[in-house]
C-alpha positions in Angstrom: 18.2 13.1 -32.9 18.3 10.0 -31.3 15.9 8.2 -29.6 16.6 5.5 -26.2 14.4 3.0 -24.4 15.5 3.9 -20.6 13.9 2.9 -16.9 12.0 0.4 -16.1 11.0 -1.3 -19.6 14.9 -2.2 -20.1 15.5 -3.5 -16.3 12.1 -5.6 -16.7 13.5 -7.0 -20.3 16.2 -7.9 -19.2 14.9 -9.5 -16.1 12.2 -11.5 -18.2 10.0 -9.5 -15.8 5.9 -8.4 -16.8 5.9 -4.7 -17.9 3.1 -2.2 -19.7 5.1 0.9 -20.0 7.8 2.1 -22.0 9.8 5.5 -21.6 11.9 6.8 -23.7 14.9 9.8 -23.6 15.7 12.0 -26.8 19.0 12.9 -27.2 20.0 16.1 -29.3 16.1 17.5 -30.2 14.5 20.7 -29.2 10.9 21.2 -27.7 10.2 22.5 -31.2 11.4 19.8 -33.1 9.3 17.3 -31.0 5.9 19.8 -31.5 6.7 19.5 -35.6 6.7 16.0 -35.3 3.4 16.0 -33.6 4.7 15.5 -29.8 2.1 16.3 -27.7 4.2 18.1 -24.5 2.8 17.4 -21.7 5.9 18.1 -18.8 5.4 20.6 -16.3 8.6 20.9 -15.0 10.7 19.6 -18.0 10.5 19.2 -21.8 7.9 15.8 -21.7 6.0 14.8 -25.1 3.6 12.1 -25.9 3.6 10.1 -29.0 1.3 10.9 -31.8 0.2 6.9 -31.8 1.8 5.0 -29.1 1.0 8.1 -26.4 3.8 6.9 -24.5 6.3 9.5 -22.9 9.3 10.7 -24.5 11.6 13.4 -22.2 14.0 15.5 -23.7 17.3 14.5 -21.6 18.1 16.4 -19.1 20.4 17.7 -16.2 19.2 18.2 -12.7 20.7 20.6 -10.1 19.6 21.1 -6.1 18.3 24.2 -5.3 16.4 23.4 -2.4 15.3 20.5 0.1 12.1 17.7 -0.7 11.4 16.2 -3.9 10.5 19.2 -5.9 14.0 21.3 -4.9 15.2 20.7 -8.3 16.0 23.1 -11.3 16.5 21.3 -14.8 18.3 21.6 -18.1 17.4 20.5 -21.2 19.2 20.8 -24.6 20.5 18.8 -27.7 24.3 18.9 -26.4 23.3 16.7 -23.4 24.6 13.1 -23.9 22.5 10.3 -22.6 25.2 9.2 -19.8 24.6 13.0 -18.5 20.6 11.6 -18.4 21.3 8.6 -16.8 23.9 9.1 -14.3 20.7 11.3 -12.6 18.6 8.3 -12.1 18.1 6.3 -8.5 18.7 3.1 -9.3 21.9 1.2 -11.1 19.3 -1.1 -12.6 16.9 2.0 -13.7 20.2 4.2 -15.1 20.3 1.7 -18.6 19.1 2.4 -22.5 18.1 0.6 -25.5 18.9 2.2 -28.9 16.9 1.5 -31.5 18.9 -1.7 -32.5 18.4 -3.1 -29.4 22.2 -2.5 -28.2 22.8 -2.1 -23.9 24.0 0.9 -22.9 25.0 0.4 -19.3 27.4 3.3 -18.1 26.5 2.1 -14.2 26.5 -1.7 -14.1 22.9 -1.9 -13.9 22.8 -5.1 -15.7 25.6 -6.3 -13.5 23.6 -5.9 -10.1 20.3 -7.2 -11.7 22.6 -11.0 -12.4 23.6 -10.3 -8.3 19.8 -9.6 -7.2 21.1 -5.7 -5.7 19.7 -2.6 -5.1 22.1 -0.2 -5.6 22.6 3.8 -5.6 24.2 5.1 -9.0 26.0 8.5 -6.9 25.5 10.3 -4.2 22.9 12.5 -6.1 20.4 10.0 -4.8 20.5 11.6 -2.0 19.5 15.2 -2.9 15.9 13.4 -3.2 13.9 12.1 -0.5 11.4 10.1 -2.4 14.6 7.5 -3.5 13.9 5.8 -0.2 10.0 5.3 -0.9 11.5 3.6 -4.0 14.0 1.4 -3.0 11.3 0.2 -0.3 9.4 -0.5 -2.8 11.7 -2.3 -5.3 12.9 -4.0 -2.3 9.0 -5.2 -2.0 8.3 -5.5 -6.0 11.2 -8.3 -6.9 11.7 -9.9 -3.0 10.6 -12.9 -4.5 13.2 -13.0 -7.2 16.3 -12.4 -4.3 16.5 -8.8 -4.3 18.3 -7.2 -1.0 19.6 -3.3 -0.7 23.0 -3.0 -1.4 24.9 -2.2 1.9 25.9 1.5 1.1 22.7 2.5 -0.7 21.1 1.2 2.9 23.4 3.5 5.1 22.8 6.5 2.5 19.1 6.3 2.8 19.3 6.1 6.6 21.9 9.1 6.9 19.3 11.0 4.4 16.8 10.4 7.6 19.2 11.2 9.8 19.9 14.6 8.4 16.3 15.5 8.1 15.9 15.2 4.4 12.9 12.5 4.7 10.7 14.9 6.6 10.4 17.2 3.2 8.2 14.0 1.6 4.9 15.2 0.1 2.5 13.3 1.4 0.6 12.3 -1.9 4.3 10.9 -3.3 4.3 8.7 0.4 1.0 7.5 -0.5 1.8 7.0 -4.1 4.4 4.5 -3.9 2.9 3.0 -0.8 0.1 1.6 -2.6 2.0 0.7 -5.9 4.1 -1.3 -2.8 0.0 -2.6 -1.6 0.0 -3.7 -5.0 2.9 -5.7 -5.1 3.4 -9.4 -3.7 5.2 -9.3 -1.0 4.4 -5.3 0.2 5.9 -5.8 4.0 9.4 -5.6 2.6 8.3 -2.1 1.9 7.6 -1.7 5.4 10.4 -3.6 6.7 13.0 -1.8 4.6 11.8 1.8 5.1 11.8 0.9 9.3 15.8 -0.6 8.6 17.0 3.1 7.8 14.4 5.0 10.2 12.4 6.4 7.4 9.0 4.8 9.0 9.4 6.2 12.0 8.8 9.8 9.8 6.3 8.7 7.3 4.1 6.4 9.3 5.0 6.8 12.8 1.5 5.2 14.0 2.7 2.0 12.5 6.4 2.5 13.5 5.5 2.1 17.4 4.2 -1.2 16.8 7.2 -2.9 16.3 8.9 -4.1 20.0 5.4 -3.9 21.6 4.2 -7.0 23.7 1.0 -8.9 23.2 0.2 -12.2 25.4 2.0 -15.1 24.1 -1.0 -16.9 24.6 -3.0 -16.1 21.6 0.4 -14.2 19.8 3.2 -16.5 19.8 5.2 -14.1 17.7 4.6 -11.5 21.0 5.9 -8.2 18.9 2.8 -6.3 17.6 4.6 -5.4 14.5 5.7 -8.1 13.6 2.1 -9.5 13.6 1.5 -6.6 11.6 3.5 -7.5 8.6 2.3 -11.3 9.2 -1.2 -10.6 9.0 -0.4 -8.3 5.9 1.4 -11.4 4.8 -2.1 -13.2 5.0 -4.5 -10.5 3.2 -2.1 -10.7 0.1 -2.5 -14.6 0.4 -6.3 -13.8 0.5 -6.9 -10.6 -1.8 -5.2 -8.2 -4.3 -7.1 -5.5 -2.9 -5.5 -2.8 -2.1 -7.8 -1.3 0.8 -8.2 -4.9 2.4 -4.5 -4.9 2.2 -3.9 -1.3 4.3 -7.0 -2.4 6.5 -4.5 -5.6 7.6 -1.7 -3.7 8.2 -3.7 -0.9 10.2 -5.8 -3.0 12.0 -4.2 -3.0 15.7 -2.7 0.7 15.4 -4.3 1.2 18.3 -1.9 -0.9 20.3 0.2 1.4 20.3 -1.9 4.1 22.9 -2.1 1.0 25.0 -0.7 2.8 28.6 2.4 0.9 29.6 1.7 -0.3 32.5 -1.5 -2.7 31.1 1.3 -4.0 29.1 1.0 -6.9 27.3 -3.1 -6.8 27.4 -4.5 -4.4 25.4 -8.3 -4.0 26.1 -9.5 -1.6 24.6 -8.0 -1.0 21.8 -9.8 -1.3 18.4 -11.7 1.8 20.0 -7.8 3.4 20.5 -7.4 2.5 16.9 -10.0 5.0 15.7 -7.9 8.3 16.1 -4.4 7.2 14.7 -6.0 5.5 11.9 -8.1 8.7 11.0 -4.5 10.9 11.2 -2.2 8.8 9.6 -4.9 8.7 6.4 -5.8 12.6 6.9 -2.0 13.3 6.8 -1.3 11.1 3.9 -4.4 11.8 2.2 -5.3 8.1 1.9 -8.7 7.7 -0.7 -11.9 6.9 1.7 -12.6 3.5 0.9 -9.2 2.5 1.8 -9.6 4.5 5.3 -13.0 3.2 5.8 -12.6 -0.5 5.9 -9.4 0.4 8.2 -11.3 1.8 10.4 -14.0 -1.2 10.7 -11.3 -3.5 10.7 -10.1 -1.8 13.7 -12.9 -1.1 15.6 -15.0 -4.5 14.9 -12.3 -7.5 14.1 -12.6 -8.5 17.5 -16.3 -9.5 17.1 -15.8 -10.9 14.2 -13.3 -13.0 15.9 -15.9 -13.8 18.9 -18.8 -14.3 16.2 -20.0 -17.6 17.5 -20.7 -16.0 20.9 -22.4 -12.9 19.2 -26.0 -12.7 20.2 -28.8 -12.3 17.3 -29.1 -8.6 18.5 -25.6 -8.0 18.8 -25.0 -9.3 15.0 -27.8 -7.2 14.3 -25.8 -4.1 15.5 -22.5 -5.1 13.7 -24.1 -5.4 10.7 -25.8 -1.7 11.4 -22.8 -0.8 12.5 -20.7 -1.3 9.7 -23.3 -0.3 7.1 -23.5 -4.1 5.8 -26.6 -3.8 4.1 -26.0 -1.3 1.8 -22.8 -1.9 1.3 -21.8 -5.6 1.2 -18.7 -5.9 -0.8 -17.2 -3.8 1.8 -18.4 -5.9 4.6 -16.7 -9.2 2.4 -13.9 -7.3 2.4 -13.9 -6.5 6.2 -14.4 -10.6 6.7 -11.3 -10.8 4.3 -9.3 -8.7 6.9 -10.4 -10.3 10.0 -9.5 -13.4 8.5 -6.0 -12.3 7.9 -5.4 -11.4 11.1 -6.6 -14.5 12.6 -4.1 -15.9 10.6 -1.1 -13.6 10.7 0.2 -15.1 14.2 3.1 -18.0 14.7 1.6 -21.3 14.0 -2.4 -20.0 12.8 -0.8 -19.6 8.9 -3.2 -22.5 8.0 -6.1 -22.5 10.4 -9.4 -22.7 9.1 -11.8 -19.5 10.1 -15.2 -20.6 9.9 -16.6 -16.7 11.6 -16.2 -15.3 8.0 -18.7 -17.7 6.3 -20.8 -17.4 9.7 -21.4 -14.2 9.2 -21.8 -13.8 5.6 -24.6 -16.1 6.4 -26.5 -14.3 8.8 -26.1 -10.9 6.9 -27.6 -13.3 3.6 -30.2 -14.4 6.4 -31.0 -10.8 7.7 -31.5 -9.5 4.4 -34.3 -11.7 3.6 -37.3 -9.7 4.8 -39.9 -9.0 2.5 -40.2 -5.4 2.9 -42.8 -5.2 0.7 -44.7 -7.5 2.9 -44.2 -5.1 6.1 -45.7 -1.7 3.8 -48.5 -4.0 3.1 -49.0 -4.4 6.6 -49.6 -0.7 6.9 -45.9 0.0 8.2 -44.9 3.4 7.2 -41.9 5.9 8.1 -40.3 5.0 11.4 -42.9 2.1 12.0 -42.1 0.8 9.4 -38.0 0.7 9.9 -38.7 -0.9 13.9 -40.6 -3.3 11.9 -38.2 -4.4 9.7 -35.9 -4.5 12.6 -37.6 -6.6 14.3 -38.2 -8.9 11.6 -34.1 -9.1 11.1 -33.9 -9.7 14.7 -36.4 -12.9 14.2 -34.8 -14.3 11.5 -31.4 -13.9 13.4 -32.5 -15.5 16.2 -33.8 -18.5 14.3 -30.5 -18.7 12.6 -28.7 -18.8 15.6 -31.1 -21.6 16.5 -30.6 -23.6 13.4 -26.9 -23.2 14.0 -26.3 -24.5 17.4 -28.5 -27.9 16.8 
């Protein structure tokens, strides 16, 4: 029985690179061996055990064969006469397919550590190909170690695109899409995820709502970078400058999806459409089953960045409506993270990088001043039930209205 430290703990070692988890392959041991060592199992699909201390994962190595298309078309083979190279040479990656033994000797069968010295992502057969969510991960090491030089090796480029070429991309499961795009949200620079799944077609099948964007016009005037894509990525660019959050994140890079309803012929205007947005923001997170809070602030970033843009020019009643409108008072994090989005996208445009954009602290003042009234006050007063809510309205509006005031002496 022999025990190797494989994936991602070894490439991150040897890249002096942050990691938290380790996996580790077992080479010639049986599912009973591992239970009367105190393995927990824990695999569904293969022979998986948990440490009795440590808890982390240790796999029985194993063989894969195709038996069908999509990520889950896979039978497996597990037993102590299969080597570790048989393990490894089943893995996505060149710089995923290395071991550790337990002396801390490289086993390399691939030249994984060879193509992490010349910054590449490369395939380690043409197995990679049998499995559609390979591309979702190359995107998304393409986005994880961008800032270290990484590009996609040539070939593995052209296999991922031929795999989306021959229909293999459209068996993804929706929840693995979603999955690795928001480890890729996580990560610092996530529009290389974007960028590299659209170079071999595959965002044209997971996301085509976003896909559309790219080669649409916008008026040079207030986009000097014209292609509504590529503002896009820029303004993603800018909420990862801003926030780690992963939902203000998506809400950037959804933010103008409705762009891409605009009729043709209103081309490059597009009034109208943060209202457009509405309906391909609601399928692309109903299809992928994107978590509420992340769908949520998408869809007030779509539908209300544009008054958050014009906020100086809001009237008291109209900020009075935003705020009702995007339920600010009860929930006001999410309305910071809303300001957070429109901020990046006032930003993610040729030459507005740096600009100041004073419309965020404007109105996280006047939500601050509109939640001042004394409610208890008003029920003093005698307000009650619905009386009492046009009441408290009205006192919002006042205090708007002499904010407004205060700011334009």
């Amino acid at each position: 029985m022999q025990i190797y430290l494989v994936g991602g703990a070894v490439r991150d070692r040897l890249l002096g690179y942050p990691y938290s988890e380790q996996d580790w392959v077992v080479v010639g041991a049986t599912p009973a061996q591992m239970a009367e060592l105190g393995y927990t199992p824990v695999g569904k699909d293969f022979p998986v055990f948990l440490h009795p201390d440590s808890k982390e994962e240790y796999a029985l190595a194993r063989t894969e064969r195709k038996t069908s298309p999509g990520y889950g078309g896979f039978s497996f083979h597990c037993a102590p006469n299969i080597t570790l190279e048989e393990d490894l040479v089943r893995r996505d990656l060149t710089i995923n397919a290395m071991a550790m033994n337990e002396a801390g000797e490289l086993i390399d069968p691939h030249g994984g550590a060879r193509d992490l010295r010349e910054k590449t992502l490369r395939h380690v057969s043409s197995a990679f190909s049998e499995d559609p969510v390979r591309i979702l991960r190359v995107a998304r090491f393409a986005a994880r170690y961008h800032h270290l030089g990484f590009t996609v090796a040539e070939p593995t480029m052209a296999l991922m695109a031929q795999m989306v070429s021959s229909g293999e991309a459209d068996h993804l499961v929706a929840e693995r899409v979603w999955k690795e795009f928001q480890r890729a949200l996580g990560e610092r620079h996530p529009d290389v995820f974007i960028t590299t799944l659209r170079q071999c077609g595959a965002l044209a099948v997971v996301m085509p709502e976003l896909d559309t964007l790219f080669g649409l016009p916008q008026p040079p005037k207030h986009h000097p970078e014209v292609d509504t894509g590529v503002h896009s990525l820029m303004v993603l660019q800018q909420a990862c400058e801003l926030s780690d959050d992963v939902s203000v994140r998506f809400a950037a890079l959804m933010h103008d999806l409705g762009k891409g309803l605009t009729p043709k012929d209103e081309w490059p205007r597009h009034i109208g459409h943060e209202t457009r947005g509405i309906a391909p923001i609601k399928q692309l997170c109903q299809r992928l089953a994107v978590p509420n809070d992340c769908r949520d602030l998408a869809l007030l970033a779509a539908q209300f960045h544009t008054h958050c843009h014009r906020a100086f020019e809001l009237k008291p009643a109209t900020l009075l409506k935003l705020f009702k409108q995007t339920d600010a008072y009860r929930k006001p994090k999410r309305f910071h993270q809303f300001l957070l989005t429109c901020k990046a996208d006032s930003r993610g445009r040729t030459g507005f990088t740096k600009h100041d954009y004073p419309q965020s602290q404007y109105l996280a003042e006047a939500l601050n001043v509109a939640q001042q009234v004394d409610i208890q006050a008003l029920v003093k007063q005698g307000y009650q039930g619905g009386e009492l809510g046009e009441a408290i309205e009205a006192e919002r509006l006042r205090l708007l209205q002499d904010f407004k005031q205060e700011q334009s002496l």
